[in-house]
N, C-alpha and C positions, 0 to 999 in steps of 0.2 A: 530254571536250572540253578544249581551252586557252583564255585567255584572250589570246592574239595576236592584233592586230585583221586579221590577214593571214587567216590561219583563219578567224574569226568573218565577215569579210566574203565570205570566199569559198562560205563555210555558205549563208549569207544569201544570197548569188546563187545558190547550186545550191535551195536549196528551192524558189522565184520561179518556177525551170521544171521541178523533179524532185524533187518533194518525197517522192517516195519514197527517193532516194537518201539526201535530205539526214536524216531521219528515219534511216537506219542509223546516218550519221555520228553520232549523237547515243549509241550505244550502245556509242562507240569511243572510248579515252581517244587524244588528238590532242596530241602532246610532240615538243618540238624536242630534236635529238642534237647536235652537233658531231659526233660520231664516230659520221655514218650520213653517208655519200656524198652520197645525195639524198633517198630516204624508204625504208620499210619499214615489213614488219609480220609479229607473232608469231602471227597472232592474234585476237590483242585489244583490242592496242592498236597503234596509227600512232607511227610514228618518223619526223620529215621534218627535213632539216637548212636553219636560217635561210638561211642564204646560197645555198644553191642555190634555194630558194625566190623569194628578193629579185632574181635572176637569170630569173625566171620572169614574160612576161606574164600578168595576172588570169587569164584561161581555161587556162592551162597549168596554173596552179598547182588548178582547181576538177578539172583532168583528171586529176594525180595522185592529190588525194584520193580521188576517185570509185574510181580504179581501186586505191589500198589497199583502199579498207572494203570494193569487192567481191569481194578476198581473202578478206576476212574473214569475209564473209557467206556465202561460196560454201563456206566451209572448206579453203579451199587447203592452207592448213599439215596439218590432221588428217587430209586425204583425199589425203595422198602416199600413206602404205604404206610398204612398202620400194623405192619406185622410186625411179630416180637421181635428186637434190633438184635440179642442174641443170636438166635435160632438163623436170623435171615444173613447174617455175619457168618454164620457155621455154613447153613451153604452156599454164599458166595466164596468161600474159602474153598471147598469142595471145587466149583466151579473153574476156577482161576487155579489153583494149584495142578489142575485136572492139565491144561493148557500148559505151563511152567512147564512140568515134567514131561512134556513130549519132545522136550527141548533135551538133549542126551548132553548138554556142552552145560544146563544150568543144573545146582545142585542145589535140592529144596533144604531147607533150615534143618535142623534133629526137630524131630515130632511134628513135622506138619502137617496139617490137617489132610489124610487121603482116603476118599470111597468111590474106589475106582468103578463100580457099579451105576454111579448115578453121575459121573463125570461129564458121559456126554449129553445130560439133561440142561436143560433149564433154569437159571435159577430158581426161578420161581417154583419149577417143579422138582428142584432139592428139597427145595422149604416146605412142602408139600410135604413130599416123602418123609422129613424130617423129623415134621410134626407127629403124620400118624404112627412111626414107628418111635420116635420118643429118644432118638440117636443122640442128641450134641451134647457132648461132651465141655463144659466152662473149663477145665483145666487149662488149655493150650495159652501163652501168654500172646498169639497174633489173633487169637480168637475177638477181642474188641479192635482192632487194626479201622474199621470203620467207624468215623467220628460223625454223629448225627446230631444237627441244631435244627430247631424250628426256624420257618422261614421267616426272617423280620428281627430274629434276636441277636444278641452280641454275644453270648455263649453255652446258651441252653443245649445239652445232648454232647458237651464235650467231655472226656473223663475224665478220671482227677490227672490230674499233670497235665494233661493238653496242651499246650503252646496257648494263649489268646489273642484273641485274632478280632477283625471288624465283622459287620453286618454279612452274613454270609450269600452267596448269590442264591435266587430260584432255582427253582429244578427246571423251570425251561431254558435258563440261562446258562447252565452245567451244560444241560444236553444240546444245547447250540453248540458251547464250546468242544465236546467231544464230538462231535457229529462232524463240525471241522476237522478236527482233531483226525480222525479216522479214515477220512477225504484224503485228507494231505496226506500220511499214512501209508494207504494204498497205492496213492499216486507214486511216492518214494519208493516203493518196494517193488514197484511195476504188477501190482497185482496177483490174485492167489495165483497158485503156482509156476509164479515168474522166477527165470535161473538168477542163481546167485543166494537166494531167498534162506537156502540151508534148511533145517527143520522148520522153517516158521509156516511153511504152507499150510499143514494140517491144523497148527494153531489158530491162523487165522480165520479157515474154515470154522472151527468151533469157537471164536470170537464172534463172525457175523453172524450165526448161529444162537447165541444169546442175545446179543445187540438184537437181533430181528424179534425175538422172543419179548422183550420188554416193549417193544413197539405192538405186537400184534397182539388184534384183540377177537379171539378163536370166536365168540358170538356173532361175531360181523360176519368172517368167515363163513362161519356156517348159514349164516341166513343167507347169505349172498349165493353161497353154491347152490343151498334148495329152490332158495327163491330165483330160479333160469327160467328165460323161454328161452324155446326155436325160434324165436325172432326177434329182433329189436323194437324195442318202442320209446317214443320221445319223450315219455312223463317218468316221471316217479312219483312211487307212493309218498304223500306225503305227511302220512302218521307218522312217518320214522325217523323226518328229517331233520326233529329237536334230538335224535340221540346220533345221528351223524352216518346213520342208515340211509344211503341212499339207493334204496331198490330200486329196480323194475318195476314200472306202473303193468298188474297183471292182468287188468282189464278182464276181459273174458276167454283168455285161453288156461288153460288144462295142463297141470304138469306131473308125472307122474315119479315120483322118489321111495326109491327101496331102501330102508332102514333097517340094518343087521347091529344086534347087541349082542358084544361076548360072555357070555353067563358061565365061562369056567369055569368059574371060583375066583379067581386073580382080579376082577372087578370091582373095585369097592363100591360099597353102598353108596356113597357120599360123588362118585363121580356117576354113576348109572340115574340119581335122582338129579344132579345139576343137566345131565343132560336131556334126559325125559322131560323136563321142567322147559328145556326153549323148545323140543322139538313140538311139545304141546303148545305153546305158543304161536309157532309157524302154523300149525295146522288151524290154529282158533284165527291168526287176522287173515291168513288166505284159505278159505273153502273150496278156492279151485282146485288145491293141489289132492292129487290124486297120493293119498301114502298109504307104504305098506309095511308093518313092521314085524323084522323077523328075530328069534333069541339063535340065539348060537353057539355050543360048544366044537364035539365035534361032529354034532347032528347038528340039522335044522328042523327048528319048531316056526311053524308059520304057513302061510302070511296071516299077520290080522289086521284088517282096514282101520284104517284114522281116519275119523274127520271130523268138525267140529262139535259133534254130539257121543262123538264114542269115548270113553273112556281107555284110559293105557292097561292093556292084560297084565296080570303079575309076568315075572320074568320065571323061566323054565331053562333048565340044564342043571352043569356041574360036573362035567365029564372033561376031558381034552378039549383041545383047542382044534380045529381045522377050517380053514377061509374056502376049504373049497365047493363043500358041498354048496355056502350059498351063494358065489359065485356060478358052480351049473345052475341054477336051479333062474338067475336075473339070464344066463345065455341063451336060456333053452325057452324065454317066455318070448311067443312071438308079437305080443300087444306094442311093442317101440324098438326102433331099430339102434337108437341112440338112450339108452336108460342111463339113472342119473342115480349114482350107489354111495350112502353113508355108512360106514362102517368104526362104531365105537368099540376099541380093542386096547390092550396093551402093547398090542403085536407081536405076540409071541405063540406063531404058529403056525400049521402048516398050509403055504402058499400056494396057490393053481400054477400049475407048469408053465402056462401059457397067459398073456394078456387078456382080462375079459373087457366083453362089448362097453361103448358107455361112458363114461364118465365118474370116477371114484375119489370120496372124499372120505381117508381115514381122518377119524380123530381120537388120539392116544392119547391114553390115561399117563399121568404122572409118574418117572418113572420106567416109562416104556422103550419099546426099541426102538433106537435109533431110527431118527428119519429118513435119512440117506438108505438105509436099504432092505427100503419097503420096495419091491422090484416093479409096480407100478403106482398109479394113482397122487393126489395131492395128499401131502399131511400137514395138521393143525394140531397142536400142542397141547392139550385141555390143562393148565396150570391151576387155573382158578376154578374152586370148586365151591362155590357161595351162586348160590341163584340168582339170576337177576332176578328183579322187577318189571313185572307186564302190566 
């Protein structure tokens, strides 16, 4: 923290109605630059400069803070990758600003970054978005607000004016420190929609919401769902157990998964081929599994059997969107009383009235709708759309 009573008072107001927030900030060293435009952060710690500050009404200035530390906490910096540090700056701004403004007491900067659209995504599935559509705009000057060094160096990835600073810490060492951070946090706040809280409950939901997102890795996911028995067994496969797969040993039982692909149009190429890419995979190391795969707009085309000698059908459609037809179509087969349903979609369409049999694992394209209300089933995120290696 600093000892500016700019800072200090602004803390002090943010706890009053967001004590979750304000409790991050406490985990954040908070230091004025000259030679930081308007603010930033490595990190771990916040860089804001006096005078663009003092330019600042109160709630402006409690909106930047909020929206450094939840760089910070979210791991912005350590959860780039190699992706372009612009582009992935633009939608974590997206992301975090998305959050700020739900707060009706904090008031965003002039011009900051807003696409209300893709707010309650991902980051990663901003950057996605971001790319194929070719959106980020360099103008904004909070647009580099994210200070990125190689791990081991004393100041490589800082920009001009940056503050200098020592050896910067790991990305597993950040994420220790915010994962604390975050702990602590919740605890102080008495958790999501604990009274007192003010707006910050729904923020927080779309805090652990990205937080979950940078941790989850949708392959596992998905092989873990397909790869179920009806019963427990003691082993695991252990092909998988160098990439940190640890399935069900399938032995000799039989598993039967319906696979529905949305061919509306709204599907890109680029996530229909990442996904046909593992599902071809599950079906080549286990031969027990029974799959069926169906295309989907608002007809269905199908079934057509998988297995490790068939190849994947082109995809068919191009009309509307409707979940329901393939939905009757898994109620009304009397072959298992408990089926096991994949469904690649954006999720934007029309849903069965009612619960179907079974067990359902959407997973949505970048971009898509919101998870929270898909009215049943599990969902996974598909962010990443680069194929594995099999």
């Amino acid at each position: 923290m600093t000892s500016s009573p700019t800072i200090a008072g602004a803390v002090m107001r943010i706890r009053q109605r967001a004590p979750f927030f304000a409790s991050l900030l406490l985990f954040a060293r908070i230091l004025p630059s000259d030679r930081i435009e308007t603010a930033a952060t490595d990190g771990m710690s916040i860089f804001y400069n006096p005078t663009y500050f003092a330019s600042l009404p109160p709630r402006a200035v409690e909106a930047v803070l909020v929206h450094e530390v939840l760089h910070c906490a979210l791991g912005h910096v350590h959860r780039r990758g190699n992706r372009e540090p612009r582009l992935w700056n633009y939608a974590a701004d997206i992301v975090v600003n998305g959050m700020v403004a739900a707060d009706k007491n904090c008031d965003l900067p002039p011009g900051a970054i807003r696409h209300q659209p893709l707010e309650h995504c991902s980051t990663e599935e901003v950057y996605g978005a971001l790319h194929r559509q070719a959106l980020a705009s360099a103008d904004h000057p909070l647009i580099a607000d994210l200070i990125f060094a190689e791990p081991g160096s004393e100041s490589a990835g800082l920009p001009d004016g940056a503050p200098s600073r020592g050896k910067p810490p790991s990305a597993a060492a950040m994420a220790q420190h915010w994962q604390a951070a975050a702990g602590h946090a919740r605890l102080v706040s008495g958790g999501l929609g604990a009274r007192g809280q003010g707006t910050s409950g729904g923020r927080m939901e779309l805090f652990f919401r990205d937080l979950g997102a940078s941790q989850l890795d949708w392959r596992t996911l998905l092989w873990r769902f397909v790869v179920r028995t009806p019963t427990d067994f003691s082993g695991y496969d252990r092909r998988f157990i160098h990439e940190g797969l640890y399935l069900d040993d399938m032995q000799e039982e039989s598993v039967s998964v319906n696979i529905a692909i949305d061919t509306s149009g709204s599907i890109g190429r680029a996530a229909l081929d990442t996904f046909m890419s593992e599902l071809a995979a599950i079906v080549r190391s286990y031969p027990s599994i029974d799959c069926e795969l169906y295309f989907a707009d608002a007809a269905l085309y199908g079934p057509f059997p998988l297995s490790r000698s068939t190849s994947i059908p082109a995809p068919r459609g191009g009309g509307g969107t409707s979940f329901v037809p393939f939905f009757e179509k898994i109620d009304a087969d009397p072959r298992t009383s408990n089926p096991v349903s994949v469904y690649l979609t954006d999720g934007f369409g029309v849903f069965p009235p009612g619960t179907p049999r079974g067990e359902v694992l959407w997973v949505v394209t970048p971009g898509g709708r919101e998870s929270s209300s898909f009215p049943f089933g599990q969902v996974v995120r598909l962010a990443d759309l680069s194929p594995s290696i099999h």
